[in-house]
ROPALO-139429 format. One record per residue: residue in three letters; x, y, z of N, C-alpha, C, O, CB in turn. Coordinates in steps of 0.001 Angstrom, whole numbers, plus 500000, padded with zeros to 6 digits. Glycine has a CB too. Example, Ala and Ser with C-alpha at 12.3 -4.5 7.8 and 13.67 -1.06 7.14 Angstrom:
<pts>
ALA513190494310507800512300495500507800513200496700507800514236496681508465511308495527509046SER512850497750507080513670498940507140512900500030507870513409501138508039514084499402505725
</pts>
This chain:
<pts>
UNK432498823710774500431147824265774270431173825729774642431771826148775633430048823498775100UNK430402826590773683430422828373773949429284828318775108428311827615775380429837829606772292UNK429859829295775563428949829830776633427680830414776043426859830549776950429666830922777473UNK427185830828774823425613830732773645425525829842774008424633829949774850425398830764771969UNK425986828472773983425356827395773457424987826151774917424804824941775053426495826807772144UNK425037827318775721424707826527777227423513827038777730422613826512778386425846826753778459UNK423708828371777218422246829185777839421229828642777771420603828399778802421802830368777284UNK420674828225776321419776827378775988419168826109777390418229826156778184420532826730774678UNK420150825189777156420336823973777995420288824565779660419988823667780447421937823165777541UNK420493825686780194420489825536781255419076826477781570418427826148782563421860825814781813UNK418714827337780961417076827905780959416042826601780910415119826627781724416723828979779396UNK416136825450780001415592823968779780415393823663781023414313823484781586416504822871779059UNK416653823594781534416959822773783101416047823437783793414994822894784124418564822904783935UNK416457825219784226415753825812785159414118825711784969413358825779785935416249827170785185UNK413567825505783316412093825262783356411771824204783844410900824328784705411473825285782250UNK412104823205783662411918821602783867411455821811785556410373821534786074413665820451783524UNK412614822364786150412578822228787815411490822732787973410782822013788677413646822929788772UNK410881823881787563410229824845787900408767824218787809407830824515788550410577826053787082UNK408749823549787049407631822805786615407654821567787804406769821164788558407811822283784910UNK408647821282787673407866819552788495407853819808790139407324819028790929409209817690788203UNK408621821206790565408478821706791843406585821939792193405880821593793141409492823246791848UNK406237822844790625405099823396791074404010821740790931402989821518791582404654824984789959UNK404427821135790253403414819847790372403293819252791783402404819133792626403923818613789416UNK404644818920791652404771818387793497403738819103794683402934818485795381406540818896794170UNK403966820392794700403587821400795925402215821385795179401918820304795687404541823126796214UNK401269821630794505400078821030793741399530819823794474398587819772795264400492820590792263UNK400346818841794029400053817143794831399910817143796114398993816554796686401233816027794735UNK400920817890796754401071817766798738399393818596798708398421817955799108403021819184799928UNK399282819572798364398163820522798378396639819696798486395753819979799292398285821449796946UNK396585818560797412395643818213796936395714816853798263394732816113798321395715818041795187UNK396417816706798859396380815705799608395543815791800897394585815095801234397602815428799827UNK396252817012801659395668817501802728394113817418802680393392817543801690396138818809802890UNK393766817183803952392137817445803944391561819093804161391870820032804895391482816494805300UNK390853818921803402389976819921803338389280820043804893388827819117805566388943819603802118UNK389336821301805194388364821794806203387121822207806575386741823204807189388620822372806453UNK386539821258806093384702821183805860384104821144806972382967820712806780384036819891805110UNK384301821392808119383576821253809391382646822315809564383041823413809956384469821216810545UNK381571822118809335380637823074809913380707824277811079380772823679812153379824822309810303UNK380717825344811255381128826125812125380237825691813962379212825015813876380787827693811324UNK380537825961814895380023825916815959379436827513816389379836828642816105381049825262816826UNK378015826872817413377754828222818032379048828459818969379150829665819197376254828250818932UNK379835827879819444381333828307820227381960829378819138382220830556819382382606826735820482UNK382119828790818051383005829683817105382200831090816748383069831805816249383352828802815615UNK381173831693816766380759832438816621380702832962818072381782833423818444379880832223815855UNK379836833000818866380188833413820115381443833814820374381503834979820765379940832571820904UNK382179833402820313383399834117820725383997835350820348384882836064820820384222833444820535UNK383062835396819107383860837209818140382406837950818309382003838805817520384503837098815618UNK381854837602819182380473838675819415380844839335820524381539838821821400378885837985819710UNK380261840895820566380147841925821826379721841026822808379990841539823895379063843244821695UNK379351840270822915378808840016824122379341838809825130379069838388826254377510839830823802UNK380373838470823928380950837404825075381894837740825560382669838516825000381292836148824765UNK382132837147826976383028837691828533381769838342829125381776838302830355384620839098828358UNK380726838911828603380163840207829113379168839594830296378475838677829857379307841182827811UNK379011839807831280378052839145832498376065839551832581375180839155833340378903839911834138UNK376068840037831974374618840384831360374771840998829708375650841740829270373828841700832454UNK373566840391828976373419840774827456372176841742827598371125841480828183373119839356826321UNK372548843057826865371428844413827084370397844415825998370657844920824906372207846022826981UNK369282843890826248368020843520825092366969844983825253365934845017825918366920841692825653UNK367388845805824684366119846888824458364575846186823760364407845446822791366767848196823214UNK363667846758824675362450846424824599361886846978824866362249847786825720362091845720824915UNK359865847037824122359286848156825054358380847874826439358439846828827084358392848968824150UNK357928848484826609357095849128827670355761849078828235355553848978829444357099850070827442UNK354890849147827376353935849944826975353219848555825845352052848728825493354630851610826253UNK353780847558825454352830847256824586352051845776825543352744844865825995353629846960822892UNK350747845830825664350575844408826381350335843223825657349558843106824710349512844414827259UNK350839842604826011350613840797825106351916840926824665352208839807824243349248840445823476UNK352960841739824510354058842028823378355271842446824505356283841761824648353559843486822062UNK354994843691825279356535844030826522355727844910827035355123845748826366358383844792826001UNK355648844769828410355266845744829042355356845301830542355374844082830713353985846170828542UNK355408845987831504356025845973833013354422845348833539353310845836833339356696847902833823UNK354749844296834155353720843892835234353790843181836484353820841953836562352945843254834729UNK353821844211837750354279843717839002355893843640839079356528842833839758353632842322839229UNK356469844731838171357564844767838237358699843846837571359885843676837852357551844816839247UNK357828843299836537358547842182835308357994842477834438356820842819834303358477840629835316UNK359420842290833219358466842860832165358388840957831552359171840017831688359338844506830814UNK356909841116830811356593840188830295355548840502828795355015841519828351356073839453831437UNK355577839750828557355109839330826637355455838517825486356154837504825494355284840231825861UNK354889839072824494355651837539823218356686838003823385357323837203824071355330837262821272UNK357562839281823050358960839634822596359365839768823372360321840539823281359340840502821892UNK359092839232824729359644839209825863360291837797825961361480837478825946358675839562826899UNK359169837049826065359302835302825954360152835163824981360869834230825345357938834364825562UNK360703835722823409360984835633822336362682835963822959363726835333822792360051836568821247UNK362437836993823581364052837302823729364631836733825085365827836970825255364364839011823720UNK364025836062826024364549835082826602365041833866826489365888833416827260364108834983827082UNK364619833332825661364839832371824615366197832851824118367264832327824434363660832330823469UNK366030834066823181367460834125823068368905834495823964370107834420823709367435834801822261UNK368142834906825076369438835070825858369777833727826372370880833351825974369330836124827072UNK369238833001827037369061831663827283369781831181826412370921830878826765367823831149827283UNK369510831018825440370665829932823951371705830793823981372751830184823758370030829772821852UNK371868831964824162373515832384823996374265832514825547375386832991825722373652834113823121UNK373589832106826355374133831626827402373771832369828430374087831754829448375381831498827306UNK373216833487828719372698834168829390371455834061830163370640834969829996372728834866828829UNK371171833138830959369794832500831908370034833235832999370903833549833813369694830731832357UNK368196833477832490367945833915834101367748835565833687368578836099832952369564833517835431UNK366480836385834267366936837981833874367663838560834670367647839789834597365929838953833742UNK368665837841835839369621838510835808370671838640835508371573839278836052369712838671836290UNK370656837831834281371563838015833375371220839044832219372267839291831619371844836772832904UNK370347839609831781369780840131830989369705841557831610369303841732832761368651839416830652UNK370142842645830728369326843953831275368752844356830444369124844450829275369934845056831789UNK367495844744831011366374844928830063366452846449829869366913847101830807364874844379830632UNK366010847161828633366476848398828461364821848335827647364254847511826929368228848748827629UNK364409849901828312362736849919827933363621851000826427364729851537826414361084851007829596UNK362653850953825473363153852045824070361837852443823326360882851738823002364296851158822721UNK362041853638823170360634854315822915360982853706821165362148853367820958360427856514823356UNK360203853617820251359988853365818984361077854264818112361871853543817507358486853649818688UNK361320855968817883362183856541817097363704856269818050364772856739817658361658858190816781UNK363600855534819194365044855043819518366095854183819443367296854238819708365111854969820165UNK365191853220818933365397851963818575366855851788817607367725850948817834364052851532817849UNK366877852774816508368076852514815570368970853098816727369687852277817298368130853349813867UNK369014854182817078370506855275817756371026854021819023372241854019819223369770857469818878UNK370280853104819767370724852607820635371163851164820437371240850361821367369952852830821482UNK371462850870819097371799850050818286372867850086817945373615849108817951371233850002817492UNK373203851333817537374094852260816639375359852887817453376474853110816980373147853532816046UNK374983853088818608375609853535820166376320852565820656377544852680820728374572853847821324UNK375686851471821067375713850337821300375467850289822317376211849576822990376527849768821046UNK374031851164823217373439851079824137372391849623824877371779849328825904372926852125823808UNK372681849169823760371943847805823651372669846780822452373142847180821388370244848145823219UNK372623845419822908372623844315821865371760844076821251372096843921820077372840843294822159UNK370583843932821447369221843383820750368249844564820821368109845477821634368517841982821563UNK367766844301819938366128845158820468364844843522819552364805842947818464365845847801819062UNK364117843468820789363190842779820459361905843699820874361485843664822031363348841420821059UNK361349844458819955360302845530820090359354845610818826359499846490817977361016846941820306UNK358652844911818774357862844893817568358045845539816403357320846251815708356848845199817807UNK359478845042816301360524845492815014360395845698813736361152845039813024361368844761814814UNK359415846658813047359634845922811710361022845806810954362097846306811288358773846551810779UNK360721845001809820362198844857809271362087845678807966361289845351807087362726843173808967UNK363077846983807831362119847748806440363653847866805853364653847690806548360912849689806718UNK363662848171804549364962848307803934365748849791804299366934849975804023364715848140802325UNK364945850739804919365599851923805533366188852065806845366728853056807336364798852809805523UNK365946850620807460366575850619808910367157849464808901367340848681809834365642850749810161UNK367487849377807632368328848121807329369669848717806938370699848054807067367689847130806095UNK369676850134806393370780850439805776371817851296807346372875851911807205370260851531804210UNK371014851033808825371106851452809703372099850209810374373323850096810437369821851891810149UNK371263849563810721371244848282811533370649847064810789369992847045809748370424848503812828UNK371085845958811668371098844663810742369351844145811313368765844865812122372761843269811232UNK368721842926810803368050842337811454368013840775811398368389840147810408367077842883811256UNK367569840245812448368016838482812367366399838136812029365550838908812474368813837503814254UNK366060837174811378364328837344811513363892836649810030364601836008809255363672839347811647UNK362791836930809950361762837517810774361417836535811862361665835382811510360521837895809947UNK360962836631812973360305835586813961358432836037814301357717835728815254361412835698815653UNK358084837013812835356627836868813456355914837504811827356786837657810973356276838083815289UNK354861837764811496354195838453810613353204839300810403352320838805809703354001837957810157UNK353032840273810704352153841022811049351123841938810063351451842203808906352826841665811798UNK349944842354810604349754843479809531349013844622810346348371844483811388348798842948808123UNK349240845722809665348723847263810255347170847466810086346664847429808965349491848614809348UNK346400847689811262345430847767811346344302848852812235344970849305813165345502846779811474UNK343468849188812273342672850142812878342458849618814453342447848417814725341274850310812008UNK342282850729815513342199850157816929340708851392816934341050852565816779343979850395818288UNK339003851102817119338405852686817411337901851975818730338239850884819188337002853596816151UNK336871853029819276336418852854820177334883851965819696334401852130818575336474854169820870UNK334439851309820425333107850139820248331633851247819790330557851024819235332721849078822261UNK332089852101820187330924853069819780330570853636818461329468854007818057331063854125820447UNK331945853628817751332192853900816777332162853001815340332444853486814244333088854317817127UNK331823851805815532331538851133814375330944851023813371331406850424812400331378850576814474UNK329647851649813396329081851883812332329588853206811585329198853722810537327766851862812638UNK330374853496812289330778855298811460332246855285810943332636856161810171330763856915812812UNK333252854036811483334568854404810775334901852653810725335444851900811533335869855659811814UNK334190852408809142334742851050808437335871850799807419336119849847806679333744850551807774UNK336438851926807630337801851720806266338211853291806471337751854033807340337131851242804083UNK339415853713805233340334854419805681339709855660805342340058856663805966341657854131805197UNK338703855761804310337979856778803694337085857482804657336965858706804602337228856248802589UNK336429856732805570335794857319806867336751858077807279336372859238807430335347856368807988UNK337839857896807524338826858794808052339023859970807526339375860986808125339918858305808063UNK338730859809806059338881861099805614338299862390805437338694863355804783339080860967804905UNK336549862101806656336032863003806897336205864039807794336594863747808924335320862660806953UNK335937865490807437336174866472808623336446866457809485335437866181810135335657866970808988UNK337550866621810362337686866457811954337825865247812348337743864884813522336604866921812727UNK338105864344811124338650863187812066340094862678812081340706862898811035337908862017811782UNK340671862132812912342206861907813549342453860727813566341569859933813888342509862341814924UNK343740860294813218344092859112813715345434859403814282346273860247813966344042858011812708UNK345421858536815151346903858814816326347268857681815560346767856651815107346896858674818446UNK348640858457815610350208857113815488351353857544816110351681858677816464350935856766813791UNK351888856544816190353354856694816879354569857054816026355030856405815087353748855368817530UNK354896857932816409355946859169815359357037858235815183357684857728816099356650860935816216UNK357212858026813832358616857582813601358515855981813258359423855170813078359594857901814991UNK357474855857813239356752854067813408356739853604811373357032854521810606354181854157814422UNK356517852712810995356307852641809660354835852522809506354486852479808326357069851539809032UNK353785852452810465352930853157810175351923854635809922350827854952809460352843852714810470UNK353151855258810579352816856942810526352311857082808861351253857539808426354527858132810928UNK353272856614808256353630856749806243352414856208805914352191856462804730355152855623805294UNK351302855422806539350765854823805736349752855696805456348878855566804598350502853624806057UNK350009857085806653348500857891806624348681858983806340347781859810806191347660858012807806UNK350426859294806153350822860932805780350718860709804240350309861746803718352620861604806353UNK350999859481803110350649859196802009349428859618801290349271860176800204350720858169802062UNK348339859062802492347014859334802298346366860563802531345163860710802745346436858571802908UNK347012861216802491346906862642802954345653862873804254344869863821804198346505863586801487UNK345627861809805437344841861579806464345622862364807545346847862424807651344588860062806717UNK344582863025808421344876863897809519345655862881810174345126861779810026343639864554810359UNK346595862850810765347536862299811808348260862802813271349270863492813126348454862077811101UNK347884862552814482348188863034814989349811862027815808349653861018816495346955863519815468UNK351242862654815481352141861804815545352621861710817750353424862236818520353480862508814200UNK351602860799817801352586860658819466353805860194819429354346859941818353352032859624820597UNK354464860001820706355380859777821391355383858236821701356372857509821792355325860647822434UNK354447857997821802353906856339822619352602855755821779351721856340821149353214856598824612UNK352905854073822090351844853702821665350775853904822921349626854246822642352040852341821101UNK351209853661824493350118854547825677349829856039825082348604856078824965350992854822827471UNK350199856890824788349794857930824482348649857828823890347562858115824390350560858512823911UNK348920857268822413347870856774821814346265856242822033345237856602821460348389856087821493UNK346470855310823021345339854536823424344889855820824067344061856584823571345530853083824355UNK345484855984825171344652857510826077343738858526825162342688859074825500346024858755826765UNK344694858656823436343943859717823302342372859149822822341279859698822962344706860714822266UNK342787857608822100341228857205821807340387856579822604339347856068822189341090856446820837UNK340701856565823627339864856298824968339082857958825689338024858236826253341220855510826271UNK339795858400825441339295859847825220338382860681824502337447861292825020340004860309824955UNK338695860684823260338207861171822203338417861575821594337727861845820610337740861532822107UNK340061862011821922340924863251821249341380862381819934341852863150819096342460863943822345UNK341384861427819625341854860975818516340391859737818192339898859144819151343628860353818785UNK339942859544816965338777858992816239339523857628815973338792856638815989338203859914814804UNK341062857390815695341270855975815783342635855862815881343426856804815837340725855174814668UNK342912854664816019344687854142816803345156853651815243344439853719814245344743852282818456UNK346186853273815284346435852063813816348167851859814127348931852819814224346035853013811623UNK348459850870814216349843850470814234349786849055814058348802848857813346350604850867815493UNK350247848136814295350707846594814003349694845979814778349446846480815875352318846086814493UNK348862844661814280347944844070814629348179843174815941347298842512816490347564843470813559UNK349430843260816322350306842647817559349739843585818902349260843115819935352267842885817260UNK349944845105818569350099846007819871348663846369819906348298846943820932351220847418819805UNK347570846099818778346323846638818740345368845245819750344439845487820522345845846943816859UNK345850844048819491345335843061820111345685843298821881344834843156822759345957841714819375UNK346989843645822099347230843743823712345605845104823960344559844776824520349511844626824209UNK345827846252823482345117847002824202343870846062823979343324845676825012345092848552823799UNK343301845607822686341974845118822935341956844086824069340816843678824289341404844524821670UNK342715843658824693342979842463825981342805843429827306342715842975828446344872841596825969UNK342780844464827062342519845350828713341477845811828417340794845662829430343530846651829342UNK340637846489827361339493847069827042338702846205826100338339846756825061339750848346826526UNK338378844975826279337577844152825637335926844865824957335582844682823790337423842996826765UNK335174845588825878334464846187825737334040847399825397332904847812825167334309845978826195UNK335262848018825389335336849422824995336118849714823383335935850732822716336208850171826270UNK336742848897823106337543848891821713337039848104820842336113847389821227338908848496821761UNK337522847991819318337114847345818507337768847451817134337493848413816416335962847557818568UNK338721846398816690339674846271815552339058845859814375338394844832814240340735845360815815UNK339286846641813587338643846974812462339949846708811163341023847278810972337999848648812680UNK339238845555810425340126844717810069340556844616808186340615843672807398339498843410810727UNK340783846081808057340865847001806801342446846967806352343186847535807155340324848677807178UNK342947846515805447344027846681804337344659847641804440344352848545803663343667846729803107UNK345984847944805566346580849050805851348153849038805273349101849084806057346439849222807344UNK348335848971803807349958848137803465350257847074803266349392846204803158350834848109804240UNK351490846815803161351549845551803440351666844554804690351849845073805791352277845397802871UNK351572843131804596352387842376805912353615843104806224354499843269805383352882840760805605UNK353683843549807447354871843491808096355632842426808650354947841660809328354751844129808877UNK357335842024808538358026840973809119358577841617810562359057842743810436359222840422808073UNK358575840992812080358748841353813158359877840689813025359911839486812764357847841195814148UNK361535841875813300362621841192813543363277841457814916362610841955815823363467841435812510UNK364788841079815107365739841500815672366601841691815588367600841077815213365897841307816144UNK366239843321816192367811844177815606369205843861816138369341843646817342367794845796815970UNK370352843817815225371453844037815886372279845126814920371979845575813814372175842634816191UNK373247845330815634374376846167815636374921845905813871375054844721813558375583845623817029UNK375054846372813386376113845851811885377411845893812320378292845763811470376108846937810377UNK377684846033813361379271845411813768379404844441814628380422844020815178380182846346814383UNK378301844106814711378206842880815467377461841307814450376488840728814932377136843419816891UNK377913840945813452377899840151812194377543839088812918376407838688812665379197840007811244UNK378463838158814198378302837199814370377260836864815461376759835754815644379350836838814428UNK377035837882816089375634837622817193374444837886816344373494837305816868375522838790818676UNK374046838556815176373152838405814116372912836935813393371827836495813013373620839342813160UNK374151836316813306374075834871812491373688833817813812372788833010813577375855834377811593UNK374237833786815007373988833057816024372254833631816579371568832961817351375360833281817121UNK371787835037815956370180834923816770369273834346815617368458833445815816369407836680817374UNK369462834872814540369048834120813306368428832219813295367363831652813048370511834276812424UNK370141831706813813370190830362814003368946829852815380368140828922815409371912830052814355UNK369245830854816316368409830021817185367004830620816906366219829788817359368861830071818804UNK366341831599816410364990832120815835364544830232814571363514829562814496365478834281814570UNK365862830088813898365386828870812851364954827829813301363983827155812956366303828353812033UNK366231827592814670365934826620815320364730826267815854364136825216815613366585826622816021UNK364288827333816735362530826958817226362083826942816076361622825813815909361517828060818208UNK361906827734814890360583827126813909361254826154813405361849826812812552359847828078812637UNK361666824992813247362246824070812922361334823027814149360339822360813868363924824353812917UNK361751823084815034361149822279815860359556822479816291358826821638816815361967822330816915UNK359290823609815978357523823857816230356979823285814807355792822961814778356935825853816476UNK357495823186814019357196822451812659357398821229812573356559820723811828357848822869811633UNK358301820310813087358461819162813196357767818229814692357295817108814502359868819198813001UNK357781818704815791357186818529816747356067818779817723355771818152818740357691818579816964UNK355462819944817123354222820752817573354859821442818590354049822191819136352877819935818078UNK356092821519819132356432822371820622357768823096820538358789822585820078356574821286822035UNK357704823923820861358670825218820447359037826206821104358145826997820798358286825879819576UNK359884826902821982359769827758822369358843829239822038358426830121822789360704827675822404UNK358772829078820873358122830271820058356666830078820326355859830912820735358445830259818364UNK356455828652819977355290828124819881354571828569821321353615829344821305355436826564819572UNK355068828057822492354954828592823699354672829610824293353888829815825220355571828504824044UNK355552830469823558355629831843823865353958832573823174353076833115823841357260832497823040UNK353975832372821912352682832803821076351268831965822110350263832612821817352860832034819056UNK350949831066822930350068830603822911349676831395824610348576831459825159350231829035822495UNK350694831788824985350686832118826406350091833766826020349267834243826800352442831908827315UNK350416834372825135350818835754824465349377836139823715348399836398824416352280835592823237UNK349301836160822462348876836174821363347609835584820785346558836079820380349702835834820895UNK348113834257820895347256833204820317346079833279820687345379833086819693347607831983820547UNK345158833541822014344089833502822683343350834976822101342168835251822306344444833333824314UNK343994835558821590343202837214820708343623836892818909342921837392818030344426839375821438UNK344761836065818589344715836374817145344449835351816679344020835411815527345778836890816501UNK344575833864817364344267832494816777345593831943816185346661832254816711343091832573815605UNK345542831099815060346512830656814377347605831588814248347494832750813856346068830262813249UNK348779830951814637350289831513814441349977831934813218349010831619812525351669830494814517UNK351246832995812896351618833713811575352926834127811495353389835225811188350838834887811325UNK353701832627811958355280832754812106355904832227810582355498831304809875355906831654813546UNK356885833042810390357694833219809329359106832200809216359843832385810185358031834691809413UNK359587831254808317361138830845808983361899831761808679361782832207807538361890829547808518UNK362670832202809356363843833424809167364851833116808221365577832126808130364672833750810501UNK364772834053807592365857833881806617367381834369806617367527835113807587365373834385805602UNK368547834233805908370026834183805879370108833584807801370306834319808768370889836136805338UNK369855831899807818370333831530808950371494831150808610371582831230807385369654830664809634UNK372620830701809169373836829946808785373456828526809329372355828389809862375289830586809445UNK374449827298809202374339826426809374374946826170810601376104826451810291374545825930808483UNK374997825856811711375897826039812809375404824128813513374457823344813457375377827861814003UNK376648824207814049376923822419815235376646823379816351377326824389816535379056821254815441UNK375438822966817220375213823826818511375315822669819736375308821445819606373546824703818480UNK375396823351820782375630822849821769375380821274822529376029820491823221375212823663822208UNK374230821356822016373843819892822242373960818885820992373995817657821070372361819870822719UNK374005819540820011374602818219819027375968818035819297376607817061818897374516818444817335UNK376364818830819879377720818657820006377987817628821100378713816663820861378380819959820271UNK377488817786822151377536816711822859376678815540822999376473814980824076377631817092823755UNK376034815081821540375534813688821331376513813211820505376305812127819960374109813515820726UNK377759813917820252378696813398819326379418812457820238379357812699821444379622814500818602UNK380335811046819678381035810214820378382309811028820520383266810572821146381144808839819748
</pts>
């Protein structure tokens, strides 16, 4: 036989092998089990900033009452209660495990971004421009922007057009997503530093009305019951209240997400909730009925205690 006339026959051979090799390794392939196990809060935790770490740094504010603000030397509120909860589920009990980091409103992204903080639970909105900043887990609340004047003033400033008479002011907090709603409107604005700033100036006089999120307008009406008065006018849209994290921090975003789902999951199925709790101690007694949101992109996670009802 010529060596032409083998080539043929032995290219045959080498296809043949080639073929029933790749079937085989195909078959072993198809045998193995698949790895369908649901991820654990262990497995995430572990590739977050914050684990090994002996306190988790939750920026919060100050200054807002019913919401964060220092009293008797604790800070307490909803997004206070809200972010204990989450330190608590990621393992961190107790505030001294927690350091609380006070953050004025235009600080909020840079100490995110720094990584001066893990969280900020600060009457967050969630907007697509501080999204392209920092991430948010959420929403865990719903809000809307509204007028704060003084009780004296009611018959004279019922909507936004009153505002738009001579010499009159509205204070906002610089850098807030409600500043826009009044530099749009081409309304006098006077941009503070603080939402305290604020109140001072319309407790004063220096400013004709307050307006920021119907969350921080209810705390002041809770210290000045008699002297204030929320005026309940179409300022935008609903705002969603989130929590910020880091965009390099992916997996402590999916693990706060999960436990934000988790309580509305269970305040929906059981009437009792951490959240639920938190809003009734907080909130609820000035705004009435919750206006909680389920948070969306949660992941699916096996957490701690299902884990150990497993055999």
């Amino acid at each position: 036989m010529t060596d032409t006339a083998v080539r043929p026959r032995l290219r045959s051979l080498l296809t043949a092998t080639a073929v029933t090799l790749t079937m085989l390794l195909a078959g072993a392939a198809a045998c193995e089990p698949e790895n369908t196990a649901p991820k654990t809060v262990d497995d995430l935790f572990k590739k977050t900033d914050v684990y090994g770490q002996p306190k988790i740094k939750i920026g919060v504010a100050e200054d807002q009452p019913l919401m964060g603000q220092i009293v008797n030397g604790r800070f307490e509120g909803f997004d206070i209660e809200i972010a204990r909860y989450l330190a608590e589920s990621l393992g961190f009990k107790g505030d001294s495990r927690i350091e609380w980091v006070p953050l004025q409103t235009e600080d909020r992204e840079n100490a995110l971004v720094s990584g001066q903080v893990n969280l900020v639970v600060a009457s967050y909105s969630m907007t697509p421009d501080r999204e392209k900043e920092i991430d948010f887990a959420g929403p865990y609340f719903a809000t809307k922007q509204e007028l704060l004047i003084r009780s004296s003033d009611r018959d004279k400033i019922r909507n936004l057009n009153d505002l738009a008479q001579p010499g009159r002011e509205t204070c906002v907090v610089g850098g807030s997503t409600g500043e826009r709603q009044f530099t749009d409107r081409a309304l006098k604005v006077y941009p503070a530093a603080t939402n305290r700033e604020c109140l001072d100036r319309l407790l004063s006089g220096k400013s004709h009305a307050y307006s920021t999120d119907e969350t921080i307008l209810a705390g002041y009406l809770s210290e000045h019951p008699k002297d204030l008065f929320i005026v309940d006018v179409p300022i935008g849209a609903n705002e969603r209240l989130g929590v910020g994290v880091s965009k390099q921090d992916p997996e402590l975003r999916d693990l706060v997400a999960f436990f934000l789902r988790k309580s509305y999951d269970n305040g929906r199925t059981t009437g009792t909730s951490p959240w639920l709790a938190a809003y009734r101690r907080t909130l609820g007694p000035w705004l009435g009925d919750d206006t909680t949101q389920p948070p969306i992109e949660a992941p699916d996670l096996v957490d701690y205690d299902e884990k150990a009802q497993k055999p």
